[in-house]
C-alpha positions as CSV (number, residue, x, y, z in Angstrom):
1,X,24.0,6.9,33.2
2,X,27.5,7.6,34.0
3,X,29.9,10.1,32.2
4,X,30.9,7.9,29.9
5,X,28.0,6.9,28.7
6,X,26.6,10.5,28.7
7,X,29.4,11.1,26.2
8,X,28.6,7.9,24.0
9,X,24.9,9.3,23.6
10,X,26.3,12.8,22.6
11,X,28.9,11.6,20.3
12,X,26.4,9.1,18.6
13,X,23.7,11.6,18.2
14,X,26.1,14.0,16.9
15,X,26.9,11.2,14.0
16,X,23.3,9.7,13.5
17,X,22.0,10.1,10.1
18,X,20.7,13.5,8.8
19,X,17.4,12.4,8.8
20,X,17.4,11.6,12.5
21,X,19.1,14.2,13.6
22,X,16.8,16.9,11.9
23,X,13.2,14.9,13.9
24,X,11.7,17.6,14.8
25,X,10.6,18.1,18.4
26,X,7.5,20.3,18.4
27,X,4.8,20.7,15.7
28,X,5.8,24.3,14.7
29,X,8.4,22.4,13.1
30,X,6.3,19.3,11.4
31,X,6.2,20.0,8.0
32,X,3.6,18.3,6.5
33,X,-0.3,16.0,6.8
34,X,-2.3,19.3,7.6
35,X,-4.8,17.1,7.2
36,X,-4.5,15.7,10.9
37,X,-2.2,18.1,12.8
38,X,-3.4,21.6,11.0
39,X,-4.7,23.9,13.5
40,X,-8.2,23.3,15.0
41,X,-7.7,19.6,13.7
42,X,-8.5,16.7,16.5
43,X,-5.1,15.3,16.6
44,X,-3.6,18.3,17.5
45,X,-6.3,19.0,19.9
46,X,-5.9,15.8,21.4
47,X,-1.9,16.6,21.4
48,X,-2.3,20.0,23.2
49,X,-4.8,18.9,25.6
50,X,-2.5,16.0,26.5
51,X,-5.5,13.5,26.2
52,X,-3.6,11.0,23.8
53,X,-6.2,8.3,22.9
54,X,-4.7,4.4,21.6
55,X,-4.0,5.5,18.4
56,X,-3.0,4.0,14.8
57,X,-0.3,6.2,12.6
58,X,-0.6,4.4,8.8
59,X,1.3,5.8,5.6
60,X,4.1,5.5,3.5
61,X,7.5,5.4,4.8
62,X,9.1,8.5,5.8
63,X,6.3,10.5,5.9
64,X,6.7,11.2,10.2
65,X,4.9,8.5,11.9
66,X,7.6,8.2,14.2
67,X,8.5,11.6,14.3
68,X,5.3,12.4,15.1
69,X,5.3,10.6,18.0
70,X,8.1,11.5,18.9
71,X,6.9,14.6,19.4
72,X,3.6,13.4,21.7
73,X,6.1,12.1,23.8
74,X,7.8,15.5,23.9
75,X,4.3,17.2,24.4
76,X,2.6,15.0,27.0
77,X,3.0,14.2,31.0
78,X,3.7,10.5,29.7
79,X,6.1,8.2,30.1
80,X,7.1,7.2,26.5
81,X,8.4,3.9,25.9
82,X,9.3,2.6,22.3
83,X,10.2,-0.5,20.3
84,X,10.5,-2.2,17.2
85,X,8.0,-5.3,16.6
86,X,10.4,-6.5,14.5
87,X,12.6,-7.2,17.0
88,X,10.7,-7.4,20.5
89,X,7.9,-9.5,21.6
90,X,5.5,-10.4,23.9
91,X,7.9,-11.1,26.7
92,X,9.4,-7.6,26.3
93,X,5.8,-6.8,26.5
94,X,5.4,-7.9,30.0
95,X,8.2,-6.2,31.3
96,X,6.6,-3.1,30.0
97,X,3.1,-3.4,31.5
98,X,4.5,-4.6,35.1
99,X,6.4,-1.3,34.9
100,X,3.4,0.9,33.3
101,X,0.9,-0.5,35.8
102,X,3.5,0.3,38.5
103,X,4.1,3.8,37.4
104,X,0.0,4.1,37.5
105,X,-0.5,3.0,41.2
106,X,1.9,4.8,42.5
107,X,2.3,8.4,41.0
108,X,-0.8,8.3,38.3
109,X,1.8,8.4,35.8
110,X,0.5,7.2,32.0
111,X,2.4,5.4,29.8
112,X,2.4,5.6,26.5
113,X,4.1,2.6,23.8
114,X,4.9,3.2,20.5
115,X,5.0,0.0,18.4
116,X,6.7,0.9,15.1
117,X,6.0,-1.9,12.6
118,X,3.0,-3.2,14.5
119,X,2.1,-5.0,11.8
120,X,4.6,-7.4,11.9
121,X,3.8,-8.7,15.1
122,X,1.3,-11.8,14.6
123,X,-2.2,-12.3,16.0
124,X,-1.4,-13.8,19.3
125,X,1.1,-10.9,19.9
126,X,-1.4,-8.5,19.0
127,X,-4.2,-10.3,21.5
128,X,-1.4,-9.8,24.8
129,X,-1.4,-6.0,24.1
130,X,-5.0,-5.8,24.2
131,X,-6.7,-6.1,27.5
132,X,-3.7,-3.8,28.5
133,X,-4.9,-1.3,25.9
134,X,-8.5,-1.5,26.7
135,X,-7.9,-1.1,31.1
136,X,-6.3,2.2,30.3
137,X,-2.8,0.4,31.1
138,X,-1.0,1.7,28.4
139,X,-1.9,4.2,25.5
140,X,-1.0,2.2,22.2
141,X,0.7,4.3,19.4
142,X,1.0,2.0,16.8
143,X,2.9,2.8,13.4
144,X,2.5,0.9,10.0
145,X,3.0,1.4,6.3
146,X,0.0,-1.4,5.7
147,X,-3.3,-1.4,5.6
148,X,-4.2,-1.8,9.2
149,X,-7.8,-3.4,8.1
150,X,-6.0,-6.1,7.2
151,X,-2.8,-6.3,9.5
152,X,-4.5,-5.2,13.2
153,X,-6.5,-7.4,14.5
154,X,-10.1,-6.1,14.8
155,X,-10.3,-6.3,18.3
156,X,-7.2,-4.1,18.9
157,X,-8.2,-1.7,15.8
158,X,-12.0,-1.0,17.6
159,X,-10.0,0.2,20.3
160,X,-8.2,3.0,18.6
161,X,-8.1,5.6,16.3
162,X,-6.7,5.2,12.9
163,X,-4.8,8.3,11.3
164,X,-3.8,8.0,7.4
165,X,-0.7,10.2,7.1
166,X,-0.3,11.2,3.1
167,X,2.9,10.9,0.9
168,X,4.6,14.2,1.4
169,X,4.6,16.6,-1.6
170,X,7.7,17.9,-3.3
171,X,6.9,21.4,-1.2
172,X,6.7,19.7,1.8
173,X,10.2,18.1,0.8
174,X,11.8,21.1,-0.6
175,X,10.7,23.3,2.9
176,X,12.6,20.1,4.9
177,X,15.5,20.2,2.7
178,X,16.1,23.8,2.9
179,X,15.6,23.5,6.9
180,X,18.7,21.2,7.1
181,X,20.4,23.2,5.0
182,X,20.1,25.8,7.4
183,X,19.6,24.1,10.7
184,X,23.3,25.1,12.1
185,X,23.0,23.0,15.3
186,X,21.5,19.7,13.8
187,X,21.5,20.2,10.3
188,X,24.9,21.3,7.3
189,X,24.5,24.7,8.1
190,X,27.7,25.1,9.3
191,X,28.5,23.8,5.5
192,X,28.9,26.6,2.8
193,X,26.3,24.5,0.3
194,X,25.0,26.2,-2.9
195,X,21.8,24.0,-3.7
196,X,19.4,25.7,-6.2
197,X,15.8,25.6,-6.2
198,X,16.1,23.4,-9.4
199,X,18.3,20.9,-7.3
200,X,16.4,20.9,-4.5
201,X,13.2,20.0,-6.3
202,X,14.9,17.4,-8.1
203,X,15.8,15.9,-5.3
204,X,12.5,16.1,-3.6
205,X,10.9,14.3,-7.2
206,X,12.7,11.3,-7.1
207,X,12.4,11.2,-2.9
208,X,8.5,9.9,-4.0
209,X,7.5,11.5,-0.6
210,X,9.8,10.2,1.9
211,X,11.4,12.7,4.0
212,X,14.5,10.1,5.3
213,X,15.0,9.5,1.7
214,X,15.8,12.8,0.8
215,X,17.5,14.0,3.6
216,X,20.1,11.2,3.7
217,X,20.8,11.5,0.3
218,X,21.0,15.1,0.6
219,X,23.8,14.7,3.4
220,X,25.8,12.0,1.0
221,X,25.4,14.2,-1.6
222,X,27.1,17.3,0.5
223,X,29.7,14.9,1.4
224,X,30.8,12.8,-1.9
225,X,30.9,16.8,-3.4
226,X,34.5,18.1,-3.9
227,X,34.5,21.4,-2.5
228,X,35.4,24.7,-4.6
229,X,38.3,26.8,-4.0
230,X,36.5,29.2,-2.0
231,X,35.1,26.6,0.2
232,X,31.5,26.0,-0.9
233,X,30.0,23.0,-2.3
234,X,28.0,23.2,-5.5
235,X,25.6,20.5,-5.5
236,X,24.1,19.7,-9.2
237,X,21.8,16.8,-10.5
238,X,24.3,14.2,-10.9
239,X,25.8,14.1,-7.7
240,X,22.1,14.1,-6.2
241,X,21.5,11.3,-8.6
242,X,24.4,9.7,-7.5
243,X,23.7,9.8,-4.2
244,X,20.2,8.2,-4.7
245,X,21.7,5.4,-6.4
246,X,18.3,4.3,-8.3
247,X,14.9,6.3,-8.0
248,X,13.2,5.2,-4.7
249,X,10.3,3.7,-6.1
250,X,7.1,4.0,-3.6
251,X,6.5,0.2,-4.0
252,X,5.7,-2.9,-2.6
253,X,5.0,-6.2,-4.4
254,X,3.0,-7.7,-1.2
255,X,1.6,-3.9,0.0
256,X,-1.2,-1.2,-0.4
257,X,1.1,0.1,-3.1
258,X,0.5,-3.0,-5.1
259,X,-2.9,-3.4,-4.5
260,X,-3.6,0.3,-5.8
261,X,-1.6,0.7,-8.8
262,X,-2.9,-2.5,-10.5
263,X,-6.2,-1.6,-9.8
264,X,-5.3,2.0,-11.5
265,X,-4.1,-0.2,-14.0
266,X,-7.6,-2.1,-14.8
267,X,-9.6,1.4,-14.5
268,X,-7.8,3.0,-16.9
269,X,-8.0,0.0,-19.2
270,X,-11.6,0.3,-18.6
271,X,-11.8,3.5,-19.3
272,X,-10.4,3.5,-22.8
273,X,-7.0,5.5,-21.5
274,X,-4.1,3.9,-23.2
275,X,-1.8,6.7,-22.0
276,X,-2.6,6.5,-18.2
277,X,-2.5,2.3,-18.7
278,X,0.9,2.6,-19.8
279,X,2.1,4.6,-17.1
280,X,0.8,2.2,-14.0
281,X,2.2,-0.5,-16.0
282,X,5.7,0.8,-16.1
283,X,5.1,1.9,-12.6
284,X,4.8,-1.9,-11.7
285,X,7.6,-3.1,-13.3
286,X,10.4,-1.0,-13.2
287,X,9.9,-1.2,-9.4
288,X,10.2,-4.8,-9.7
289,X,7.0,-6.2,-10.1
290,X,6.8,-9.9,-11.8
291,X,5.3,-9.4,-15.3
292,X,3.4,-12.7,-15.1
293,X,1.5,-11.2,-12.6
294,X,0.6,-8.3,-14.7
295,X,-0.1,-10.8,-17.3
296,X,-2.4,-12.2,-15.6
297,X,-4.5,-9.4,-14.7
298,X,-4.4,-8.2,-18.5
299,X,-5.8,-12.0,-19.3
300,X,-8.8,-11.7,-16.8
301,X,-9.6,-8.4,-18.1
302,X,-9.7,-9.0,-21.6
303,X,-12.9,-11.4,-20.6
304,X,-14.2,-8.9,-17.8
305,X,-14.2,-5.6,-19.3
306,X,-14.0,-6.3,-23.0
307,X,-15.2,-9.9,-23.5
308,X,-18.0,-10.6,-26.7
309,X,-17.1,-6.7,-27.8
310,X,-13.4,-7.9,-29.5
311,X,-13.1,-12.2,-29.2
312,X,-9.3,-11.6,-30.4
313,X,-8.6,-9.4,-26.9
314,X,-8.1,-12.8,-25.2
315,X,-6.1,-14.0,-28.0
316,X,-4.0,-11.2,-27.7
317,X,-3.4,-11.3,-24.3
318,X,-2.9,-15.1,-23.6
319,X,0.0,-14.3,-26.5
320,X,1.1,-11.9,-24.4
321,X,1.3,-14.0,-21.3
322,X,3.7,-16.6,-23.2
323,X,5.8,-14.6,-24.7
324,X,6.9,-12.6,-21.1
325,X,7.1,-16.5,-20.0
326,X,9.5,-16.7,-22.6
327,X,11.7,-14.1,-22.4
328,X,11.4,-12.3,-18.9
329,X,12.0,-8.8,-17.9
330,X,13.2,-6.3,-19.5
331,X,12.6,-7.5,-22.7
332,X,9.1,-8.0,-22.4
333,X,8.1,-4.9,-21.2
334,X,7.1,-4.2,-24.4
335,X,4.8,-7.2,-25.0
336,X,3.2,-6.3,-22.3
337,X,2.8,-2.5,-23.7
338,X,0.9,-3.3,-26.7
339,X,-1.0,-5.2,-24.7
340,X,-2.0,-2.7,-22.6
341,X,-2.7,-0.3,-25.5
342,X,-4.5,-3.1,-27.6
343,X,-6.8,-4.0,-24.8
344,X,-7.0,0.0,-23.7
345,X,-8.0,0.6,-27.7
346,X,-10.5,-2.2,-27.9
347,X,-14.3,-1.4,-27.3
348,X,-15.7,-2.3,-24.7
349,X,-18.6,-4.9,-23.1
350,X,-18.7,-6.3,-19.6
351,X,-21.6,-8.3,-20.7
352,X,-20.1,-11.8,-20.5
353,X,-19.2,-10.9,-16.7
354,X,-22.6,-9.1,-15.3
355,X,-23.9,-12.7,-17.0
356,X,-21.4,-14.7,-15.3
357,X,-22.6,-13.3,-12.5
358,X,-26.4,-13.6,-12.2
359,X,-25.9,-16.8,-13.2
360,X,-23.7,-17.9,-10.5
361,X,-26.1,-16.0,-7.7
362,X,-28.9,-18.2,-9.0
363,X,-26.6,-21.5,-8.8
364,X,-25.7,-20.5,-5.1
365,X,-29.5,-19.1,-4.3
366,X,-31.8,-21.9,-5.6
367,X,-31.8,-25.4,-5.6
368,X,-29.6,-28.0,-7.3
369,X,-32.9,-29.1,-9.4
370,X,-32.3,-32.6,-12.0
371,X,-31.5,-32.2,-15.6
372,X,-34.6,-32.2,-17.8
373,X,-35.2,-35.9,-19.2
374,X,-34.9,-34.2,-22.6
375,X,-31.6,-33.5,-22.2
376,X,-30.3,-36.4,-20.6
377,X,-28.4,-39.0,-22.8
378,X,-30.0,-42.9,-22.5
379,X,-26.8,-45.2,-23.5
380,X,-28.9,-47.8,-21.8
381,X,-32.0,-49.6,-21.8
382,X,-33.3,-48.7,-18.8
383,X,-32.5,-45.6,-18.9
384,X,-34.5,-45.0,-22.2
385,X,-37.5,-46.8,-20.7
386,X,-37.2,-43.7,-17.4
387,X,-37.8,-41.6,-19.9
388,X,-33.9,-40.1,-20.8
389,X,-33.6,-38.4,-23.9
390,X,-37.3,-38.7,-25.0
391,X,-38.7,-35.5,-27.2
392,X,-35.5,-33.9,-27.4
393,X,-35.0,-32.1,-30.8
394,X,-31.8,-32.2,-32.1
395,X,-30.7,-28.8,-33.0
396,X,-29.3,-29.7,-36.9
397,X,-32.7,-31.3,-38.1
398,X,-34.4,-28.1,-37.0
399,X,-32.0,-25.8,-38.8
400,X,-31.5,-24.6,-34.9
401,X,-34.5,-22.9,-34.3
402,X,-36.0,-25.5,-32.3
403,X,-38.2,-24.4,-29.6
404,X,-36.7,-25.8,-27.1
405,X,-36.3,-25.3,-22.8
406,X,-32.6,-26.2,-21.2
407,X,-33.0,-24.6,-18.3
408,X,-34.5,-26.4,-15.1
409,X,-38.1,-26.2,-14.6
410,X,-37.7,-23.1,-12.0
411,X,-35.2,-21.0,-14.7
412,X,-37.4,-21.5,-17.7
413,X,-37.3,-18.3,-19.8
414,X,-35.0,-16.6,-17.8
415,X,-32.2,-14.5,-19.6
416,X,-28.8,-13.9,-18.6
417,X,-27.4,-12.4,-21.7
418,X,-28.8,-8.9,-23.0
């Protein structure tokens, strides 16, 4: 690196983004998941002993996956190399393991990768990094927001260790806030900014746990803020609304997040909670979600959950499904409300569905056995004379209480209903 380019580096990290510049560097200065970097917790162990195993960083954006390694790169006799698998593949790949195997021959030096987005690279890409993982090559620090059971291959998740990092808390936000307020060298406190608690907490709330969220609109904030006649900046609500442009909704329609809220959604249906119902389902859909969808779910569930209990539950929510056909969102937020409630409200019986399924486990479990000849219809001849139709009582004549088997010869008597 020449002058000039020593210069560029300075000059761009002097302008990067708040949030960047504030990464911390050691893990006095982490704020945040306890849970795995607390004292006497193994990741930290493994951190401060320098024995860094192939590891797996999965949470929510913003909550210091990358920070975090950041700082093991910081902390360890490693070489640290890092990409995007957004926009680097398995050639870049290469390059990096001719390098990292070199490094290992000749000076024993390890080398670890950090993958951010790992999930986006496919399965092929995922199989080339992993005989590399598994000889020791490389350590693997892979970061994701989704669910690596289902977006790391197997192979490559049995050979590491998978660490959930949780959605920061507004404390956790409000401590990181105040920091960069402060931080003189890095952060605006060579600013004269007056941010209350009230603001700050504010802030943090509609940041929904993302720690680059609030940080960069913290730093817009300070600098769309006229300044006062004596110099300092007064930062209120609106201008940190303002600077957030909408609330940050923790929310993806293909994601965890999606997965988890609907299935709050059904439980607290279940559960006979029409309040907590109508909170996950405005959750869904003023972050976006497609009300059909939800629509949907509310259809299967008035079978599932409340079924022979209330017939008019599916009535009421096939209705429902039309009319958000009809007219879309916003307007049919509320259809889908009193829904919600209506089905919430209703009592309950899952007795159609427990039937549903014993009955399927003995269609897949025993054998496809003939119709009995009693039930069979003979439009022919023949099929008379073979016996088709013969004895069967026909239900009206008896005033339907005909004794009467239509099950198959192995099922007789069995009972699916209570």
């Amino acid at each position: 690196m020449d002058l000039f380019d020593h210069n560029l580096a300075q000059k761009m990290a002097k302008e990067a983004p708040l949030a960047d510049r504030m990464r911390p560097i050691s893990l006095e200065r982490f704020f945040g998941q306890e849970q795995i970097i607390g004292a006497g917790k193994l990741l930290r162990q493994l951190i401060e002993k320098d024995e860094i195993p192939s590891l797996i960083f999965w949470g929510p954006p913003g909550t210091g996956k990358t920070t975090l390694a950041k700082i093991i790169a910081n902390l360890t006799d490693s070489e640290f190399i890092s990409f995007s698998a957004v926009n680097c593949g398995v050639s870049d790949l290469k390059a990096i393991i001719r390098e990292a195997a070199d490094k290992r021959k000749f000076n024993s030096k390890k080398t670890i990768l950090f993958i951010d987005e790992i999930h986006r690279w496919n399965k092929s890409q995922q199989d080339a990094l992993l005989p590399h993982v598994e000889t020791g090559i490389v350590t693997l620090i892979g970061a994701t927001t989704e669910n690596p059971s289902f977006e790391v291959n197997s192979a490559l998740l049995s050979r590491t260790r998978v660490f959930v990092l949780e959605q920061l808390t507004e404390g956790d936000l409000v401590a990181i806030l105040k920091s960069a307020l402060l931080d003189k060298e890095k952060g605006l406190g060579n600013h004269k900014i007056k941010a209350d608690d009230e603001v700050l907490e504010y802030l943090a709330k509609l940041s929904n746990g993302d720690a680059r969220v609030a940080l960069n609109a913290l730093e817009l904030a300070v600098k769309a803020t006229k300044s006062l006649k004596s110099g300092i900046i007064k930062l209120d609500k609106k201008a940190i609304k303002e600077s957030l442009q909408r609330h940050s909704h923790l929310y993806d329609k293909t994601g965890d997040q999606h997965y988890n809220i609907i299935s709050a959604l059904h439980k607290s249906l279940r559960g006979s909670d029409a309040d907590a119902a109508l909170y996950w389902l405005a959750r869904m859909l003023e972050a976006g979600e497609d009300p059909l969808y939800v629509a949907r779910r509310l259809v299967r569930f008035a079978s599932e959950d409340v079924g022979l209990a209330n017939s008019l539950a599916l009535t009421q929510a096939v209705a429902g499904y039309q009319a958000c056909h009809f007219i879309g969102m916003p307007e049919c937020n509320v259809i889908l409300a009193q829904v919600v409630v209506y089905l919430a409200k209703c009592q309950k019986s899952n007795e159609l569905y427990e039937a549903y399924l014993n009955v399927q486990q003995d269609v897949k479990e025993t054998m496809d056995e003939p119709v009995p000849l009693h039930l069979r219809n003979a439009p022919t001849k023949l099929m008379k004379n073979l016996g088709y139709g013969k004895d069967y009582k026909y239900s009206p004549k008896y005033n339907y209480r005909e004794e009467q088997e239509y099950l198959p010869e192995s099922l007789k008597g069995k009972r699916y209903l209570k």
